[in-house]
C-alpha positions in Angstrom: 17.2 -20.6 -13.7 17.9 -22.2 -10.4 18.0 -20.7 -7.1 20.7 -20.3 -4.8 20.1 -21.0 -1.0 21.3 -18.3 1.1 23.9 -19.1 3.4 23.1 -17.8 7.3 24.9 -17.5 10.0 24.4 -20.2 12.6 21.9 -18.4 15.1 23.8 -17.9 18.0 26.8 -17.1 16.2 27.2 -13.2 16.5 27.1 -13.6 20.7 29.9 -16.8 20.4 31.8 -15.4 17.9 35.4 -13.8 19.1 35.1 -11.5 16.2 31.8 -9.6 17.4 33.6 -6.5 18.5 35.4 -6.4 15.5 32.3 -6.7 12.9 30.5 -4.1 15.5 33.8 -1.9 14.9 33.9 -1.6 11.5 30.0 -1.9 10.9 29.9 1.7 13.1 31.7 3.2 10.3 28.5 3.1 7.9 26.6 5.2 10.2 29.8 7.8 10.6 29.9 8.0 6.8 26.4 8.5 6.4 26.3 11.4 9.3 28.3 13.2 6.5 25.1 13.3 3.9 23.5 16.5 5.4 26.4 18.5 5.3 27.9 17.4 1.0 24.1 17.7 0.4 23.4 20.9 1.8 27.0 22.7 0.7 27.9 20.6 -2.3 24.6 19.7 -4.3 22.2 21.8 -6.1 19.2 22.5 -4.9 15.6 21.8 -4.8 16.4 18.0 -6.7 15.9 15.2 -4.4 15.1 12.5 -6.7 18.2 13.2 -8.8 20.2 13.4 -5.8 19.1 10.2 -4.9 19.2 8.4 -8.4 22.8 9.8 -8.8 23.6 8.1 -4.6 22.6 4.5 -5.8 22.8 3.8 -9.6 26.5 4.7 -11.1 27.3 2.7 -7.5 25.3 -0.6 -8.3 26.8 0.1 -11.9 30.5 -0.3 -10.6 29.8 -2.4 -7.7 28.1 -4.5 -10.6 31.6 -4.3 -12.6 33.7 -5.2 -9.5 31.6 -8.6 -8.6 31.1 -9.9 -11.9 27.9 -11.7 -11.0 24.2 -11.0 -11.4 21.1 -12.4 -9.2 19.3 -15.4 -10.2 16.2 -16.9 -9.2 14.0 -15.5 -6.8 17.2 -13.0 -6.0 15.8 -11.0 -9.1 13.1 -10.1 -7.1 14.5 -10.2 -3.8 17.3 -7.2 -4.9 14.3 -5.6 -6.4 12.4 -5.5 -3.2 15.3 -5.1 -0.8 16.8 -1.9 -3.4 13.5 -0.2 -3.0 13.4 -0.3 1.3 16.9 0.5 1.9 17.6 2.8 -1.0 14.8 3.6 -3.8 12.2 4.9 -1.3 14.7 5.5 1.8 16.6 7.9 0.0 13.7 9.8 -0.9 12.0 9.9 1.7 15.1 11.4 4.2 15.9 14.2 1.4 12.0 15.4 1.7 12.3 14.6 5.5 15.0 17.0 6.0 13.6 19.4 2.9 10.2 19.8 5.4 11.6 19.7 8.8 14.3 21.1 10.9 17.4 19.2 10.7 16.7 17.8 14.4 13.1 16.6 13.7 14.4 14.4 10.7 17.3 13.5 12.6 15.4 12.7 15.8 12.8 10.5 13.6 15.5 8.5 11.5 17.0 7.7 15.4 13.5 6.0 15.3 14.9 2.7 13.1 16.2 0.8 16.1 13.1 0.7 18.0 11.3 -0.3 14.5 13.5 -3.0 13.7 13.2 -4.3 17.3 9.2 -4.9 16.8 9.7 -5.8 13.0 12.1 -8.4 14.2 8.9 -10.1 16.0 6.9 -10.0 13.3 9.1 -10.9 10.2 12.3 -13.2 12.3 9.8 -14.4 14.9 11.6 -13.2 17.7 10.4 -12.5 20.9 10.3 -9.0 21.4 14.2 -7.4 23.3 12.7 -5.1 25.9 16.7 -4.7 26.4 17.4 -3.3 23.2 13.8 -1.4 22.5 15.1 -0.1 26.0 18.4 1.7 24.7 16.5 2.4 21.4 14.3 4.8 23.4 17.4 6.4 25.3 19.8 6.4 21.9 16.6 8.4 20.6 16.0 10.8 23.5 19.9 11.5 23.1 20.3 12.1 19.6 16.6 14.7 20.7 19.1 16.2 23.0 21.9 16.9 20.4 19.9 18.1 17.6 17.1 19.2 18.6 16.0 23.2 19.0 14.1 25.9 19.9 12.9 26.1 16.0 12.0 22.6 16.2 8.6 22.7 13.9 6.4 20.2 12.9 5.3 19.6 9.2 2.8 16.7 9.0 4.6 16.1 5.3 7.9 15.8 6.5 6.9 14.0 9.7 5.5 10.9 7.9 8.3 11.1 5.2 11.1 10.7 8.5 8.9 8.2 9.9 8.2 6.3 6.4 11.9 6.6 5.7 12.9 4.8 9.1 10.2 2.0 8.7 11.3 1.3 5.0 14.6 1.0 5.6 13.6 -0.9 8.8 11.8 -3.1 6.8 14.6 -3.5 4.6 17.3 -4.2 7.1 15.3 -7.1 8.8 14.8 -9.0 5.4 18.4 -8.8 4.7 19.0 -10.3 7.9 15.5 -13.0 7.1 17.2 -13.7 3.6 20.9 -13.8 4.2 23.4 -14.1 1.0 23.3 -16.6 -1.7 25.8 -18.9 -1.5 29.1 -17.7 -3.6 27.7 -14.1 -3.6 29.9 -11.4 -2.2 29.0 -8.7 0.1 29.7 -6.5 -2.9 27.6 -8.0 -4.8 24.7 -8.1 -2.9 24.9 -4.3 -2.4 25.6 -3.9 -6.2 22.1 -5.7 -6.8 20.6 -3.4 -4.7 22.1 -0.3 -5.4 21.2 -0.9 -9.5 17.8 -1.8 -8.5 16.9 1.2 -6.3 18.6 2.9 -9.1 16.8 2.4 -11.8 13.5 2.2 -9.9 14.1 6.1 -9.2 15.8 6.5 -12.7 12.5 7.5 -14.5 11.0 9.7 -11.4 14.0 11.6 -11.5 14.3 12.5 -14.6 10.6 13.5 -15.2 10.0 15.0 -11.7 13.3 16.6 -11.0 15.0 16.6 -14.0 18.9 17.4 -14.3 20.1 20.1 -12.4 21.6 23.0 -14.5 25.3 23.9 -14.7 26.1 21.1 -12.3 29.8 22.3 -11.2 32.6 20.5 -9.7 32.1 20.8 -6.2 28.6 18.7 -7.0 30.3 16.4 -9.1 33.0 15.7 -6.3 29.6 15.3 -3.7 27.5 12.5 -6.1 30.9 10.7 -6.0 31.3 11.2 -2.4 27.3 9.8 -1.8 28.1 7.5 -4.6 31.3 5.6 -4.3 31.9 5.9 0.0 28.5 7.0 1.1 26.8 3.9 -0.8 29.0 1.5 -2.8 31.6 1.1 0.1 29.1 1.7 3.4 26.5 -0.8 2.0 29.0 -3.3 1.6 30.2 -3.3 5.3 27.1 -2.5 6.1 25.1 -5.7 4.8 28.2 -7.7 6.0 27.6 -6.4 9.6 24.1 -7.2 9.3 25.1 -10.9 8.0 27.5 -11.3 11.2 25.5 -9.3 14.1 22.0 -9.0 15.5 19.7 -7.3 13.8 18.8 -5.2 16.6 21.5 -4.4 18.2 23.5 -3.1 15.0 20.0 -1.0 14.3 21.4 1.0 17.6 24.6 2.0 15.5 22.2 4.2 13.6 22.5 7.0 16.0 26.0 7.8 14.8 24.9 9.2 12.1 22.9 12.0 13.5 25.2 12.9 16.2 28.3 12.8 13.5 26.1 15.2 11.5 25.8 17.8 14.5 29.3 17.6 15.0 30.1 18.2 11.3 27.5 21.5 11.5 28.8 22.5 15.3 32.4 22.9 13.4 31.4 24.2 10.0 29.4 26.7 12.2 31.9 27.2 14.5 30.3 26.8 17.7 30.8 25.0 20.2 27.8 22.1 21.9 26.4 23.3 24.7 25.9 21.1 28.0 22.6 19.8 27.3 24.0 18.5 23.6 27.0 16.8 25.6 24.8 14.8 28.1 22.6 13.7 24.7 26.2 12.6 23.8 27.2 10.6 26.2 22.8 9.2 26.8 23.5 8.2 23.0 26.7 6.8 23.2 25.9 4.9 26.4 23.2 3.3 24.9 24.6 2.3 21.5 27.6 0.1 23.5 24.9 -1.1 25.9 22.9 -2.3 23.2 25.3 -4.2 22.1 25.8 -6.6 25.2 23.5 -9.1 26.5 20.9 -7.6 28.8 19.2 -9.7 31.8 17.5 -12.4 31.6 14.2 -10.9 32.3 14.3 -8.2 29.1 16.6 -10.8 26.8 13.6 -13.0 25.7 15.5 -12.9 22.1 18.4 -10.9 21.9 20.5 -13.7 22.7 18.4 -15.7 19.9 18.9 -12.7 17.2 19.4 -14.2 13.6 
């Protein structure tokens, strides 16, 4: 078979073009979505099956996604989907259940607020960009304000689930960057491209799921209703805005959306709970918040050495 090229985006188009707000807009809905996954996980899903969990968030949505686009990879794209699956969803989804299985939910959550800062170096070494001290800058405060949100007294450290958050960041860090190094094939919709994906993280974790987890028993409605929930609008309809974004913004600076996530997650538990955030998880707020839309703008020239050259 022939290969496609894949069609980038001119390099400095994300900082001309008029529609950057409105791809950074609708791109910071992924992370929203995904803040939900503690919470359906935790009240919806059975317990103690990670890998099925998993399995059942990527494969019936690469399945449909598969159905909607009508097209299949070809060339080097067969491997390609097969590499890019595994980073952002075979071993990412994984690696986040056992991260938050080992650790209080403010470790994991603090570790996955590591991905910005990741991508920012990994940007160097796979894009050849010069490293953004700008944007590693409002990595490290979007970190130490998602910290201040979720992080408490019972904070405990499990060397297991430590290098599972920190694997899970790096391989989907990995995985976001070579999106962005590799683009889209030409004709290929964003659907499509998360459909490859999706099937191939699937079925990479089809096997370890069955044997290791196996199927849950007596899996009721409410469970049912939370696979389609992580299915269809937690991975079928987030990676498909989601590896759009990444087609029309810089790398780095939609990495420092990620933080949504965790901080839509504490507010999901604070209401469920029924309690309200104290001050010190409001000022982690606003330290998050700050540094996810100053992230997004062109810093000085001293700290831009590439952030106005992101790809």
């Amino acid at each position: 078979m022939t290969t496609t090229t894949p069609t980038l985006a001119p390099q400095n188009a994300a900082a001309d073009s008029p529609n950057r707000v409105g791809w950074t807009a609708l791109t910071a809905i992924v992370p929203m979505v995904w803040g939900t996954t503690y919470i359906v996980t935790t009240h919806l899903l059975p317990e103690g099956h990670p890998l099925f969990a998993a399995m059942m968030r990527s494969l019936p949505a690469g399945l449909m996604a598969l159905l909607i686009a009508r097209q299949l990879p070809r060339g080097s794209w067969w491997w390609k989907s097969l590499v890019l699956g595994t980073l952002n969803m075979g071993a990412f989804f994984p690696l986040l259940f056992l991260a938050a299985q080992e650790l209080p939910g403010g470790v994991a959550a603090t570790l996955g607020a590591t991905q910005p800062i990741v991508i920012a170096f990994l940007a160097v070494a796979i894009l050849h960009e010069r490293l953004s001290l700008w944007r590693v800058f409002w990595g490290v405060l979007g970190m130490v304000g998602v910290a201040l949100v979720v992080l408490g007294p019972d904070a405990a450290m499990s060397p297991l689930g430590v290098a599972a958050g920190i694997g899970g960041a790096a391989s989907m860090g990995t995985g976001v960057v070579l999106t962005k190094k590799w683009g889209r094939p030409e004709g290929v919709s964003p659907i499509g491209l998360a459909g490859w994906q999706l099937t191939a993280a699937g079925l990479v974790l089809l096997l370890p799921a069955l044997l290791i987890d196996g199927v849950p028993p007596n899996i009721d409605g409410a469970a049912w209703l939370g696979y389609a929930w992580l299915g269809i609008v937690g991975a079928l309809l987030t990676y498909t805005i989601w590896f759009a974004g990444i087609r029309h913004l810089p790398v780095t600076a939609t990495a420092l959306l990620g933080p949504l996530s965790p901080l839509v997650a504490a507010v999901l538990g604070a209401a469920i709970a029924g309690e309200a955030l104290t001050a010190i998880q409001l000022l982690g707020f606003a330290l998050a918040l700050i540094a996810m839309v100053a992230g997004q703008l062109p810093g000085p020239r001293w700290a831009t050495a590439a952030a106005d050259q992101d790809r």
